[in-house]
PDB file of N, CA, C and O in Angstrom:
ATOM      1  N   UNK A   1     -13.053   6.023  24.393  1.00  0.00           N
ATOM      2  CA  UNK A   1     -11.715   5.928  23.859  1.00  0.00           C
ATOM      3  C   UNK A   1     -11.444   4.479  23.500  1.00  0.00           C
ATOM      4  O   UNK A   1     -11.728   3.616  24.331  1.00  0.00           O
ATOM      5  N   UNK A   2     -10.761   4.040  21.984  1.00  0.00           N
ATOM      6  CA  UNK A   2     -10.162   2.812  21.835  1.00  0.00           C
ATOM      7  C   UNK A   2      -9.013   2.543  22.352  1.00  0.00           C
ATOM      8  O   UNK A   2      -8.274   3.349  22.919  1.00  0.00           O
ATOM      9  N   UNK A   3      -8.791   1.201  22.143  1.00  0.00           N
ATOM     10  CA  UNK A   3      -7.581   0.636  22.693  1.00  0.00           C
ATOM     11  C   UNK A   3      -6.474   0.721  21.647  1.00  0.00           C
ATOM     12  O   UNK A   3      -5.400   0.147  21.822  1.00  0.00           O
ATOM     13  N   UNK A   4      -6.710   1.352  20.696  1.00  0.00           N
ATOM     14  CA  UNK A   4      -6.033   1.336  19.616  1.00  0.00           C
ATOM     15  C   UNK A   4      -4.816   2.263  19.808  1.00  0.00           C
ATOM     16  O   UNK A   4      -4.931   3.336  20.400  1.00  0.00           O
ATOM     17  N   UNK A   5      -3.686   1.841  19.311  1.00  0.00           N
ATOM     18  CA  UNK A   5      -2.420   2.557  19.378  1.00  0.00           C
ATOM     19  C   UNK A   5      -1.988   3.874  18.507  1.00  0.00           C
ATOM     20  O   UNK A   5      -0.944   4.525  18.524  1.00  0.00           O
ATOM     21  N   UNK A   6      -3.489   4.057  17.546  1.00  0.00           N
ATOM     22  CA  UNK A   6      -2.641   5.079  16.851  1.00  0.00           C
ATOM     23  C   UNK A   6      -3.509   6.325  17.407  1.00  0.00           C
ATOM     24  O   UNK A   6      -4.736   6.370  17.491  1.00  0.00           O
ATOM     25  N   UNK A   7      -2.618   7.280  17.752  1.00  0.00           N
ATOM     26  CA  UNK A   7      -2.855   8.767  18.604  1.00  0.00           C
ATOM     27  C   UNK A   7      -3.242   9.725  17.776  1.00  0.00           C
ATOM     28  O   UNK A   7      -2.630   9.963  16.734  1.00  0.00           O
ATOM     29  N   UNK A   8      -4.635  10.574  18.278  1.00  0.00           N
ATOM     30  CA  UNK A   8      -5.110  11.693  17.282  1.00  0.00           C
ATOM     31  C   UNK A   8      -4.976  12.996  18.088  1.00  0.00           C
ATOM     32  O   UNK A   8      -4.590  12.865  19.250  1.00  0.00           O
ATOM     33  N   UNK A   9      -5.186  13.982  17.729  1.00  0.00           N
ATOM     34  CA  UNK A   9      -5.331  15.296  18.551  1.00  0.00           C
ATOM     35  C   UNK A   9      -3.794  15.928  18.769  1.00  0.00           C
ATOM     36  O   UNK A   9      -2.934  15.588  17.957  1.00  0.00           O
ATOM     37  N   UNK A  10      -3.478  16.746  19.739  1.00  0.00           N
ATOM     38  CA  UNK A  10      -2.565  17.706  19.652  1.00  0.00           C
ATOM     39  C   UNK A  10      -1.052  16.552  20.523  1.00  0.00           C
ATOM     40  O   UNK A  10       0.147  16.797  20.662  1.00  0.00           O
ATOM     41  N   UNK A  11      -1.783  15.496  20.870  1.00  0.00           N
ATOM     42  CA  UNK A  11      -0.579  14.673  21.571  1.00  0.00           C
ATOM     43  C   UNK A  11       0.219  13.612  20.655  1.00  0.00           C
ATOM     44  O   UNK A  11       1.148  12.973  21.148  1.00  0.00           O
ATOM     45  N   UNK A  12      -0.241  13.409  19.052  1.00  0.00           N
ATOM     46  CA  UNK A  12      -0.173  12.846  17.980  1.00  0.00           C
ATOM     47  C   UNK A  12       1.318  12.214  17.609  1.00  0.00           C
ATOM     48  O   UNK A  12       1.546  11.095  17.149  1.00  0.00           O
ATOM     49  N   UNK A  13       2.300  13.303  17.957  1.00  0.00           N
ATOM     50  CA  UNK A  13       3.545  13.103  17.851  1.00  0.00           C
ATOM     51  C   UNK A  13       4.049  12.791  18.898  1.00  0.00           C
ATOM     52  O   UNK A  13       5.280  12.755  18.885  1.00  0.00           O
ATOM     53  N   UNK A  14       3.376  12.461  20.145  1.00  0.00           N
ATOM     54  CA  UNK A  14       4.253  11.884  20.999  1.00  0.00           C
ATOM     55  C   UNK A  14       4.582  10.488  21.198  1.00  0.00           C
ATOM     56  O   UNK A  14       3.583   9.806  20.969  1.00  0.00           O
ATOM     57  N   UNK A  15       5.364   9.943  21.460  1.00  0.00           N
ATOM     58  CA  UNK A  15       6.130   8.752  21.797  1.00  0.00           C
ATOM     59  C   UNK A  15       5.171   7.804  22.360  1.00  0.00           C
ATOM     60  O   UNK A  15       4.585   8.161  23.382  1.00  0.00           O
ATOM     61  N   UNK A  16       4.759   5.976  21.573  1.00  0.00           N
ATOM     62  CA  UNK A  16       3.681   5.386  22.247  1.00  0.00           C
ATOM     63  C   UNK A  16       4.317   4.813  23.233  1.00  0.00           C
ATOM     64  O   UNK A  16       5.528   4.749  23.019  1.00  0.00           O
ATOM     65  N   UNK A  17       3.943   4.329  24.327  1.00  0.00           N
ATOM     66  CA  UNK A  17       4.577   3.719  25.239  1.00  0.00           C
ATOM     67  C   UNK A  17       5.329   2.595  24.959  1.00  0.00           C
ATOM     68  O   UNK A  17       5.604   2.731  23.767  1.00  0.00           O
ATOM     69  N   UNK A  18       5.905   1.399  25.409  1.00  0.00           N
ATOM     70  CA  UNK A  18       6.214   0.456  24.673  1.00  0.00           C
ATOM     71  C   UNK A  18       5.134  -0.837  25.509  1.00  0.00           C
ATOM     72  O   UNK A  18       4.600  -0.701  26.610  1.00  0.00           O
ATOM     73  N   UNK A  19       5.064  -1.782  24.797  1.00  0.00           N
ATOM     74  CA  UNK A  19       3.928  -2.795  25.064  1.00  0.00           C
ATOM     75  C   UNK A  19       4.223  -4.004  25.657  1.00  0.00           C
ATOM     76  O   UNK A  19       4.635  -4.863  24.877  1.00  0.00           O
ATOM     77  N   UNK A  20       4.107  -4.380  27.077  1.00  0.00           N
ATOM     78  CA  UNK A  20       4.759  -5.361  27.669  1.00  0.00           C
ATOM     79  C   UNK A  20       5.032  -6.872  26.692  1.00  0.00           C
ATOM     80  O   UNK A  20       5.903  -7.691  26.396  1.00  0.00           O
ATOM     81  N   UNK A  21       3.480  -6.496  26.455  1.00  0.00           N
ATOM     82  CA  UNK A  21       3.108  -8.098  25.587  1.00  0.00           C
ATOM     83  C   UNK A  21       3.814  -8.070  24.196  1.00  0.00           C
ATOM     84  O   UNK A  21       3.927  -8.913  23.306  1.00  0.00           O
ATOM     85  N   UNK A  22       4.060  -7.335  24.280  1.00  0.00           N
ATOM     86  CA  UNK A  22       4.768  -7.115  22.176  1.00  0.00           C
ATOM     87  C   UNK A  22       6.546  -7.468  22.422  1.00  0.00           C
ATOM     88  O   UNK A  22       7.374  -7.583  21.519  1.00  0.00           O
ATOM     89  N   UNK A  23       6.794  -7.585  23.882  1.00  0.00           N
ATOM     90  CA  UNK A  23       8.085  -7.945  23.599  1.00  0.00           C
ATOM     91  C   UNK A  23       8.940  -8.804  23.133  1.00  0.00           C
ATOM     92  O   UNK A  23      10.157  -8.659  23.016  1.00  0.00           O
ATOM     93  N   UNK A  24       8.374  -9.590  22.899  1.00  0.00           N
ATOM     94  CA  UNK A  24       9.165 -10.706  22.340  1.00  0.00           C
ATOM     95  C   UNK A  24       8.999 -11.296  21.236  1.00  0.00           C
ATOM     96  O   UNK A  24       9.390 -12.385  20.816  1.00  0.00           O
ATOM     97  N   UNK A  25       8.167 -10.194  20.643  1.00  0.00           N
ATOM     98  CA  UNK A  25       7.965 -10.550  19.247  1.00  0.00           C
ATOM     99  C   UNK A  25       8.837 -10.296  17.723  1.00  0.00           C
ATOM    100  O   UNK A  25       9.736  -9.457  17.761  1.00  0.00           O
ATOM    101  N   UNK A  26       8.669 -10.751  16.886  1.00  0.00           N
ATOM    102  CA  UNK A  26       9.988 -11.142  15.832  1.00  0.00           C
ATOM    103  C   UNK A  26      10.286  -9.355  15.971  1.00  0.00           C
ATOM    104  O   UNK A  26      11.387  -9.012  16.401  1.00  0.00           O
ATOM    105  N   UNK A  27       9.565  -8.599  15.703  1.00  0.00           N
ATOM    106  CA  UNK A  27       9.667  -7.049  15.256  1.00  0.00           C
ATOM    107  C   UNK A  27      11.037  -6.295  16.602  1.00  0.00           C
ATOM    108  O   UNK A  27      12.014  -5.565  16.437  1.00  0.00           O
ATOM    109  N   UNK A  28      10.376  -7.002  17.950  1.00  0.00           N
ATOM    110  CA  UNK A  28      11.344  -6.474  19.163  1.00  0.00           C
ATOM    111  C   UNK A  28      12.686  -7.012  18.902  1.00  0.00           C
ATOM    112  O   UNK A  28      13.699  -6.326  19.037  1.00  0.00           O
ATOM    113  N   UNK A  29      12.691  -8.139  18.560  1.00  0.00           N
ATOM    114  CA  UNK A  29      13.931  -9.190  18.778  1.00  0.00           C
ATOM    115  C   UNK A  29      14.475  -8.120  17.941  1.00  0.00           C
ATOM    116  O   UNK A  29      15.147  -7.237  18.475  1.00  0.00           O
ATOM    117  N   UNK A  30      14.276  -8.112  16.822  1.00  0.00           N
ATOM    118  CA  UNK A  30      15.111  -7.860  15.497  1.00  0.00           C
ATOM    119  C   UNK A  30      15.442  -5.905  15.999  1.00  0.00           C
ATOM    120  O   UNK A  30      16.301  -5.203  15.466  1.00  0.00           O
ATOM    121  N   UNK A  31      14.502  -5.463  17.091  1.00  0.00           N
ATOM    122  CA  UNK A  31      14.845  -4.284  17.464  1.00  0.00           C
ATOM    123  C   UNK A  31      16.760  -4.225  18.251  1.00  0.00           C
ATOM    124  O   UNK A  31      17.837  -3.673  18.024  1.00  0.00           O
ATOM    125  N   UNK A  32      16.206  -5.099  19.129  1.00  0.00           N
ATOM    126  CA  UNK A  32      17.094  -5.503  20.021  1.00  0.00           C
ATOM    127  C   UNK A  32      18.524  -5.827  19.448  1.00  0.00           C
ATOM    128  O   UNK A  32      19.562  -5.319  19.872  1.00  0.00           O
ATOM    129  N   UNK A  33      18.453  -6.562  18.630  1.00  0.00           N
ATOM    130  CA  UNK A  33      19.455  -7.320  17.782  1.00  0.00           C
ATOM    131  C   UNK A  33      20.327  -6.310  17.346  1.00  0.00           C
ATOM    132  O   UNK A  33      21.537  -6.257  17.562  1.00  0.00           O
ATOM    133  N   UNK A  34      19.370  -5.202  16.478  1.00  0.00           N
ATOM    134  CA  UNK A  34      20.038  -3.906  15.996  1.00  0.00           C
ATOM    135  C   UNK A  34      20.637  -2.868  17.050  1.00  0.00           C
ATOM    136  O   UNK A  34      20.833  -1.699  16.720  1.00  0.00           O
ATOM    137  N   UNK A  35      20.846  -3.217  17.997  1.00  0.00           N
ATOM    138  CA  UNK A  35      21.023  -2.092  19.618  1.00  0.00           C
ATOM    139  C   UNK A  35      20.013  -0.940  19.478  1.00  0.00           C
ATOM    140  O   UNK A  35      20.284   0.233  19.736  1.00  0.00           O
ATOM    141  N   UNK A  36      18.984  -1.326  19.105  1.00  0.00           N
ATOM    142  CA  UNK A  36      17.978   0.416  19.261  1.00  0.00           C
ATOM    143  C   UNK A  36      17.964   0.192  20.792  1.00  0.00           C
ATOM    144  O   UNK A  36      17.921  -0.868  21.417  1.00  0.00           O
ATOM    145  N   UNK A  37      18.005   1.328  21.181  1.00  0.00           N
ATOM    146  CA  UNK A  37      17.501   2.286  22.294  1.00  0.00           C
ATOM    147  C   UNK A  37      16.101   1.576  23.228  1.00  0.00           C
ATOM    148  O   UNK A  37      15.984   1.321  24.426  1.00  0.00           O
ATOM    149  N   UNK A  38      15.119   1.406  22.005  1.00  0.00           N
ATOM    150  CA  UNK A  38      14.084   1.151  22.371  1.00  0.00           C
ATOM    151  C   UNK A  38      13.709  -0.427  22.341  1.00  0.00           C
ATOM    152  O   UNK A  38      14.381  -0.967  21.462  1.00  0.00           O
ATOM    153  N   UNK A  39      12.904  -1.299  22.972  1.00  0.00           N
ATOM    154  CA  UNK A  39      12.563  -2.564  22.709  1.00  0.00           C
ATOM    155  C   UNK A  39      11.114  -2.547  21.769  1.00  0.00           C
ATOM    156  O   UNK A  39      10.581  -3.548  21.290  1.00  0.00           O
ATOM    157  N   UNK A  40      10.721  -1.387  21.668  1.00  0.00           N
ATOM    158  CA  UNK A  40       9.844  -1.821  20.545  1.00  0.00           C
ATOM    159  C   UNK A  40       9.512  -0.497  19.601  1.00  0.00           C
ATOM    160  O   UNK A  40       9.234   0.669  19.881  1.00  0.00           O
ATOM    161  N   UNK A  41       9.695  -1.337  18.142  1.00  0.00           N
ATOM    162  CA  UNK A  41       9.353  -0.205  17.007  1.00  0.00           C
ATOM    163  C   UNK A  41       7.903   0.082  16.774  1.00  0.00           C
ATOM    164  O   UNK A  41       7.039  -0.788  16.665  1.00  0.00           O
ATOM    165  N   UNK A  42       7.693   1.477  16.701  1.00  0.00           N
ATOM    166  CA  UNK A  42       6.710   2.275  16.390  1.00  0.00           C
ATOM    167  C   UNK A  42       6.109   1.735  14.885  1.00  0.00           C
ATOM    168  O   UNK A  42       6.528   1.866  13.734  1.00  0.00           O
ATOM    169  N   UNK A  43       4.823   1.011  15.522  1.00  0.00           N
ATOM    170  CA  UNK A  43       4.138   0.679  14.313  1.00  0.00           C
ATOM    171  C   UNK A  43       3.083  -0.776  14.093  1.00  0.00           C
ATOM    172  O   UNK A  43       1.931  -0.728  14.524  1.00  0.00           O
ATOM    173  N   UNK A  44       3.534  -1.865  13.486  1.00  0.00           N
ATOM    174  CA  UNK A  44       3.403  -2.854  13.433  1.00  0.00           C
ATOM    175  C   UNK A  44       2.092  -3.163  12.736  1.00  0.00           C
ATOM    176  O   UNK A  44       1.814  -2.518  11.725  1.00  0.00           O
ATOM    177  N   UNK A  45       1.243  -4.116  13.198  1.00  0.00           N
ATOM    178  CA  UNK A  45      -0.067  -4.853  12.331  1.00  0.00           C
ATOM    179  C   UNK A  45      -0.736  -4.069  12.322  1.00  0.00           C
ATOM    180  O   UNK A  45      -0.782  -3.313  13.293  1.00  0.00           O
ATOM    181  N   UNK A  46      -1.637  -3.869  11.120  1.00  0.00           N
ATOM    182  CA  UNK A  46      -2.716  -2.991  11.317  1.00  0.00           C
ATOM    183  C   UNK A  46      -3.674  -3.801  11.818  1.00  0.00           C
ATOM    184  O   UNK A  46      -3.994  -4.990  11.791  1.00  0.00           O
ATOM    185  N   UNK A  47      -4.307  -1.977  12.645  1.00  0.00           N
ATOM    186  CA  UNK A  47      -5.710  -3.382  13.425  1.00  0.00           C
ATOM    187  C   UNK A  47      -6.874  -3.148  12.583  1.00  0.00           C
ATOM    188  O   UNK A  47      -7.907  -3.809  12.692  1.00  0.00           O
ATOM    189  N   UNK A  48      -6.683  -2.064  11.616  1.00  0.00           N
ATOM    190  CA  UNK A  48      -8.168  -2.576  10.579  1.00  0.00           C
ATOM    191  C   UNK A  48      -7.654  -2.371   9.207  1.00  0.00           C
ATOM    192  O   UNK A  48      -7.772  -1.369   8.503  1.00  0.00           O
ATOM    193  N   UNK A  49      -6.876  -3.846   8.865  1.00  0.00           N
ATOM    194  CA  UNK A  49      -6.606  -3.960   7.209  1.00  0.00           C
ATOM    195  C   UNK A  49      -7.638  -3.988   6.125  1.00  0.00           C
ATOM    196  O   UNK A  49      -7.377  -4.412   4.999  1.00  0.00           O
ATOM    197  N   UNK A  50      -8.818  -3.530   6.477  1.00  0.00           N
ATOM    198  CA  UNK A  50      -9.712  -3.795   5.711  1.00  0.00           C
ATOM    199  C   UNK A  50     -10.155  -2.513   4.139  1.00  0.00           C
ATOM    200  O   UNK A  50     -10.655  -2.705   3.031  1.00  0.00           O
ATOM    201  N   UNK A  51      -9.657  -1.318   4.836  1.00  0.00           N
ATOM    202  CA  UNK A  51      -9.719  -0.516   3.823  1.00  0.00           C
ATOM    203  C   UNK A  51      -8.494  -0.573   3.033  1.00  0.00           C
ATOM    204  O   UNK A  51      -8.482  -0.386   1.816  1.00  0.00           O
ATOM    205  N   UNK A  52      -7.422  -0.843   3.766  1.00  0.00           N
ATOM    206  CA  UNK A  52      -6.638  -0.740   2.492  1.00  0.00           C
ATOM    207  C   UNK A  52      -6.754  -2.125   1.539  1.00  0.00           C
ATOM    208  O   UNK A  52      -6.685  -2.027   0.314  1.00  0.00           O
ATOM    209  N   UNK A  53      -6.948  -3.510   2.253  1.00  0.00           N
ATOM    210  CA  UNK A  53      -7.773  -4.198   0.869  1.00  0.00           C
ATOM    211  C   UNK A  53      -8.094  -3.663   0.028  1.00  0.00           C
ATOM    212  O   UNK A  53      -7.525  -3.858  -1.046  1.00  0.00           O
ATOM    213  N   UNK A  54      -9.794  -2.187   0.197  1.00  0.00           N
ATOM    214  CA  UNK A  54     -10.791  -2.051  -0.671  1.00  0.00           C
ATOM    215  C   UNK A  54      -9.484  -1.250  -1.249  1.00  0.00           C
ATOM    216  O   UNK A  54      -9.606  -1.495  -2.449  1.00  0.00           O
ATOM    217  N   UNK A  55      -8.794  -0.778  -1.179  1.00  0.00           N
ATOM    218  CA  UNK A  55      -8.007   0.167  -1.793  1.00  0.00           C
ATOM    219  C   UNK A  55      -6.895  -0.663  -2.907  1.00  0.00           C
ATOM    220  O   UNK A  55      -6.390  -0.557  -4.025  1.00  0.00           O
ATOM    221  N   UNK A  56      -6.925  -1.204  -2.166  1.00  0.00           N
ATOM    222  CA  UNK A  56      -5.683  -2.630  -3.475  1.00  0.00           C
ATOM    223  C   UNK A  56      -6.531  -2.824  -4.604  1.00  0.00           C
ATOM    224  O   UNK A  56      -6.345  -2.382  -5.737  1.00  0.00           O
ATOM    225  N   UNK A  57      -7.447  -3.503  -4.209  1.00  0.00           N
ATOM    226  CA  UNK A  57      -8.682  -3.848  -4.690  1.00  0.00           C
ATOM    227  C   UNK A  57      -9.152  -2.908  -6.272  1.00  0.00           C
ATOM    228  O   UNK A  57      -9.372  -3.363  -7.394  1.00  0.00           O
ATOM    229  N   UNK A  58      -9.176  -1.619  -5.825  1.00  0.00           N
ATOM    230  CA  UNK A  58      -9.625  -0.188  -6.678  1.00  0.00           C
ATOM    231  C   UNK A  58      -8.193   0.097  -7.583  1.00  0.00           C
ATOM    232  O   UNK A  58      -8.206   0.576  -8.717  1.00  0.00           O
ATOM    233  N   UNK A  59      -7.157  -0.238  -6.956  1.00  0.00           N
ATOM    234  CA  UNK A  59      -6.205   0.245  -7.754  1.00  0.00           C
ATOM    235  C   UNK A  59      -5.514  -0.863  -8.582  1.00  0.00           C
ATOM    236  O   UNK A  59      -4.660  -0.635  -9.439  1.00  0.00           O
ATOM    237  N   UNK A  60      -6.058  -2.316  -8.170  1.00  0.00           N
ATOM    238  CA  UNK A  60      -5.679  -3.684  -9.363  1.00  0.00           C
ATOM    239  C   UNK A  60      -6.927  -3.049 -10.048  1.00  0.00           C
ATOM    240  O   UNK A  60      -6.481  -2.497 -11.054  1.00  0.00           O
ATOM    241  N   UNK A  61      -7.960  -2.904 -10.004  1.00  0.00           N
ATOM    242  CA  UNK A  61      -8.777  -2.194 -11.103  1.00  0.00           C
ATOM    243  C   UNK A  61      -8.538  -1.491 -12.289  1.00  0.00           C
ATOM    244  O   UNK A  61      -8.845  -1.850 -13.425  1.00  0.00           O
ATOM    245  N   UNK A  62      -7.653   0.099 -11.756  1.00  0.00           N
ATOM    246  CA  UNK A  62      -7.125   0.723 -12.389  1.00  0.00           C
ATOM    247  C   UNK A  62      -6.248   0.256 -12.941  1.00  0.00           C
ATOM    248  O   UNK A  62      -6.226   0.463 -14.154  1.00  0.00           O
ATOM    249  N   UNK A  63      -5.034  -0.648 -12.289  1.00  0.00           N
ATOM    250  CA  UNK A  63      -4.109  -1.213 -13.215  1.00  0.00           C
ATOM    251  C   UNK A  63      -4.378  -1.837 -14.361  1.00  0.00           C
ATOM    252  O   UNK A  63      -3.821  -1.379 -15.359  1.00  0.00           O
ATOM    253  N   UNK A  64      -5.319  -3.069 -14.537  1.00  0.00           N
ATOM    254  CA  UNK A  64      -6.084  -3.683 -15.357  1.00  0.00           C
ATOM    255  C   UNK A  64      -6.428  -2.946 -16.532  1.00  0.00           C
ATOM    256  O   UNK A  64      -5.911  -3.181 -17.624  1.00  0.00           O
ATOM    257  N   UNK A  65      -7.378  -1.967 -16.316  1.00  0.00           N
ATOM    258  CA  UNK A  65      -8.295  -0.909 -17.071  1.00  0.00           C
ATOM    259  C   UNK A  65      -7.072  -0.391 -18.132  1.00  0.00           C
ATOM    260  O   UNK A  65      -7.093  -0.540 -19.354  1.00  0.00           O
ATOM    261  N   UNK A  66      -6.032   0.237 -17.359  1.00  0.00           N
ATOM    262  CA  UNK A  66      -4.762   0.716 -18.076  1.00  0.00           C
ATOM    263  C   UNK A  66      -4.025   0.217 -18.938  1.00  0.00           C
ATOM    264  O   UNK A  66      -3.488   0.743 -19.912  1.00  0.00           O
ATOM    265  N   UNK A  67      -3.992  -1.234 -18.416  1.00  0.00           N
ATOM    266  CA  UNK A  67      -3.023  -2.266 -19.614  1.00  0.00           C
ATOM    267  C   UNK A  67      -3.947  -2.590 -20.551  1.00  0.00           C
ATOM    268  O   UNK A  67      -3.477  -2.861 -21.657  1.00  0.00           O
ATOM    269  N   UNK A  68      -5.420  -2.654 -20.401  1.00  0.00           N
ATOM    270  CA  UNK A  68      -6.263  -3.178 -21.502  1.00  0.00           C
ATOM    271  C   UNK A  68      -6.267  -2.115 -22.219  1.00  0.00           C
ATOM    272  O   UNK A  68      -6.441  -2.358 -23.413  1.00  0.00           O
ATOM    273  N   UNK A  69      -6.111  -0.751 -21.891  1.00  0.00           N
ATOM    274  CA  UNK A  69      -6.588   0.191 -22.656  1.00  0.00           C
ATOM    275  C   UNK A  69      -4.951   0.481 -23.792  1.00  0.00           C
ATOM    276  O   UNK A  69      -5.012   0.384 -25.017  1.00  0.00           O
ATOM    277  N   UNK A  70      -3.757   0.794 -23.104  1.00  0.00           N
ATOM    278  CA  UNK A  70      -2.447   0.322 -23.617  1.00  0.00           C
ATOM    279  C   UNK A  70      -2.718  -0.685 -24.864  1.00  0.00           C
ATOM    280  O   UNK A  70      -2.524  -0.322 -26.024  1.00  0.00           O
ATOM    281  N   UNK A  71      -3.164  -1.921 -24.537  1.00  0.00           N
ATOM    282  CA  UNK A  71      -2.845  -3.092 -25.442  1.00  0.00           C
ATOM    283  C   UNK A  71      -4.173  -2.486 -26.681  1.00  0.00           C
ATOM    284  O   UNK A  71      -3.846  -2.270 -27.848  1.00  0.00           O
ATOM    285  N   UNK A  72      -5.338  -2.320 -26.293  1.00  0.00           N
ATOM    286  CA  UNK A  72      -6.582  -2.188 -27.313  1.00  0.00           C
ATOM    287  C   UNK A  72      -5.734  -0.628 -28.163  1.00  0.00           C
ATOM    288  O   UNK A  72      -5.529  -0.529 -29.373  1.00  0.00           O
ATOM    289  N   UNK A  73      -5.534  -0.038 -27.561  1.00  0.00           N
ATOM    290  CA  UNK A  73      -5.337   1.220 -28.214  1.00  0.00           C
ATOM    291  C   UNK A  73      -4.153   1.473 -29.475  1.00  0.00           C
ATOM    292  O   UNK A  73      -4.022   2.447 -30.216  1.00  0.00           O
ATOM    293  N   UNK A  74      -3.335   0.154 -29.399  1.00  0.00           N
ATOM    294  CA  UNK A  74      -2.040  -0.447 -30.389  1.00  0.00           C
ATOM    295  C   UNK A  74      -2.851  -0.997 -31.818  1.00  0.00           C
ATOM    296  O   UNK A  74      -2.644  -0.742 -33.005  1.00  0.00           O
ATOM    297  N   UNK A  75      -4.085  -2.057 -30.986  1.00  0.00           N
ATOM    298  CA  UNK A  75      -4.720  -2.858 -31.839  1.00  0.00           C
ATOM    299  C   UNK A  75      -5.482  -1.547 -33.106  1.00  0.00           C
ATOM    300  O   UNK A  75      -5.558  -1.491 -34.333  1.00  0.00           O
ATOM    301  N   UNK A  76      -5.903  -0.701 -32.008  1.00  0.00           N
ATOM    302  CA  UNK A  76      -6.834   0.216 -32.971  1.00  0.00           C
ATOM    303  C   UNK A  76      -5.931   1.339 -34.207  1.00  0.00           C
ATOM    304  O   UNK A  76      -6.146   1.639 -35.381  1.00  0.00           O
ATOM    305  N   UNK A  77      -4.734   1.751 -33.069  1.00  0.00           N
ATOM    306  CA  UNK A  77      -3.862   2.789 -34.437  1.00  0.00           C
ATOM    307  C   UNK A  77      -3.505   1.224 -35.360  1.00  0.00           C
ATOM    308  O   UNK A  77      -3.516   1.509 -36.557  1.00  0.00           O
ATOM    309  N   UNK A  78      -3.321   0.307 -35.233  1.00  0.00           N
ATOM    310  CA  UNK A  78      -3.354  -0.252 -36.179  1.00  0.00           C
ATOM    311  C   UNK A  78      -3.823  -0.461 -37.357  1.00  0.00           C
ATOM    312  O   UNK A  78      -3.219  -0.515 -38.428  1.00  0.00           O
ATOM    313  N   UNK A  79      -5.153  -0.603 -37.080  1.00  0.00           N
ATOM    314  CA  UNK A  79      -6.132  -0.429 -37.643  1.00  0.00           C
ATOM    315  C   UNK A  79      -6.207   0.351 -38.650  1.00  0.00           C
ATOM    316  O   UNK A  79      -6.187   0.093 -39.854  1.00  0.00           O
ATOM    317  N   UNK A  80      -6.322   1.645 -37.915  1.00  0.00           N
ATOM    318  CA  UNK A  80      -6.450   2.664 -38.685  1.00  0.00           C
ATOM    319  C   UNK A  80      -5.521   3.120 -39.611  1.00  0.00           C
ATOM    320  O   UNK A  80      -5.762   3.396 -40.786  1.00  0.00           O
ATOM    321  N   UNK A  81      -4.400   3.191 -39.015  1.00  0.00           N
ATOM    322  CA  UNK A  81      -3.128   2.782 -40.189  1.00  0.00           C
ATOM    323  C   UNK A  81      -2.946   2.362 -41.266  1.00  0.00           C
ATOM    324  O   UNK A  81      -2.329   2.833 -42.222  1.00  0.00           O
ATOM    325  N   UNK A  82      -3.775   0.967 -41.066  1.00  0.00           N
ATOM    326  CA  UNK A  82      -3.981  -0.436 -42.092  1.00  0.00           C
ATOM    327  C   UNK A  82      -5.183   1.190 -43.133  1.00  0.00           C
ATOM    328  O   UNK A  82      -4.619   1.965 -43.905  1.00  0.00           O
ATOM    329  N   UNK A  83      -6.550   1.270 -42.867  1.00  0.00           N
ATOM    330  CA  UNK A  83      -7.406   2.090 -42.995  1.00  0.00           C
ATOM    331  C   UNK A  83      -6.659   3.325 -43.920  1.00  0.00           C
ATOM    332  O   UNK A  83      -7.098   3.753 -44.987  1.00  0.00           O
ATOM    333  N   UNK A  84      -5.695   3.681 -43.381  1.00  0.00           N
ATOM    334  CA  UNK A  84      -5.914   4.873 -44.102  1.00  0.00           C
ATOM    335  C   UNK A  84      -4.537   4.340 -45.547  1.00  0.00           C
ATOM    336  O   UNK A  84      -4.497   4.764 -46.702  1.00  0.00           O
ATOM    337  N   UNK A  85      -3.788   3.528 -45.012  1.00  0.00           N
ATOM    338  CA  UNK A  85      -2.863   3.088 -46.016  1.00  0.00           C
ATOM    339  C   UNK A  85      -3.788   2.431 -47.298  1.00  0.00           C
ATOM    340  O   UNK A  85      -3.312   2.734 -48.392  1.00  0.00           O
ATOM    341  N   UNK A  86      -4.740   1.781 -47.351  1.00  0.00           N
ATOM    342  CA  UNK A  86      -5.310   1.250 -48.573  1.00  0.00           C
ATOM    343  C   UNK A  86      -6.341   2.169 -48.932  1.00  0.00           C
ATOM    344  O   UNK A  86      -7.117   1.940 -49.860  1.00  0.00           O
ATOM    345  N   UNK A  87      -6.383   3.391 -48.101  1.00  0.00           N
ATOM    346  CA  UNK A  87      -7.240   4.424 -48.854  1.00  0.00           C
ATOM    347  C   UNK A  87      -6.833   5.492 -49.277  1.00  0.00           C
ATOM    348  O   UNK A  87      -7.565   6.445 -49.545  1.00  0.00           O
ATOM    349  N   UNK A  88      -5.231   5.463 -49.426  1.00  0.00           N
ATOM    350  CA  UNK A  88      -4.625   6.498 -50.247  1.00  0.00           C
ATOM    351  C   UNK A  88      -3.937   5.750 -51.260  1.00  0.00           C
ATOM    352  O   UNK A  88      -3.386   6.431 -52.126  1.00  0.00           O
ATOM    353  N   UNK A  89      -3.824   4.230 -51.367  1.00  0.00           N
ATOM    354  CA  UNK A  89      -3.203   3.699 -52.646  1.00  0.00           C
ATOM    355  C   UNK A  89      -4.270   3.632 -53.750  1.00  0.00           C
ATOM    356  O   UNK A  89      -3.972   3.225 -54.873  1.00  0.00           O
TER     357      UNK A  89
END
């Protein structure tokens, strides 16, 4: 078993404990501040940011790919436009 906080299996939805050491951190304060109930919110740093990098990563890709294809695809009905206008005068 990891030490990791996020819960799998049929106990998934239950409530994580709260974390001695996490108390006093900006996330608790700002819990506190707000009167929650609880001293610490469900969640916080991920402990392996690494796939969603590769995932940023794949989807600035796609973004890219999209605007080049947007901008080239203006250039080309252009084109063709130009193309078919001096081949019907």
């Amino acid at each position: 078993m990891t030490d990791s906080p996020i819960r799998e299996g049929p106990d998934a939805s239950a409530p994580i404990p709260p974390d001695p050491a996490e108390y006093d951190t900006e996330r608790n304060a700002a819990a506190r501040a707000r009167g929650l109930s609880a001293p610490y919110i469900a969640g916080g740093r991920d402990p392996d940011p690494e796939p969603a990098r590769r995932e940023e990563r794949f989807l600035l890709k796609v973004l890219l790919v999209m605007v080049a294809v947007i901008v080239l695809s203006g250039f080309v009905l252009g084109v063709l436009a130009n193309l078919i206008r001096a081949g019907g005068a």
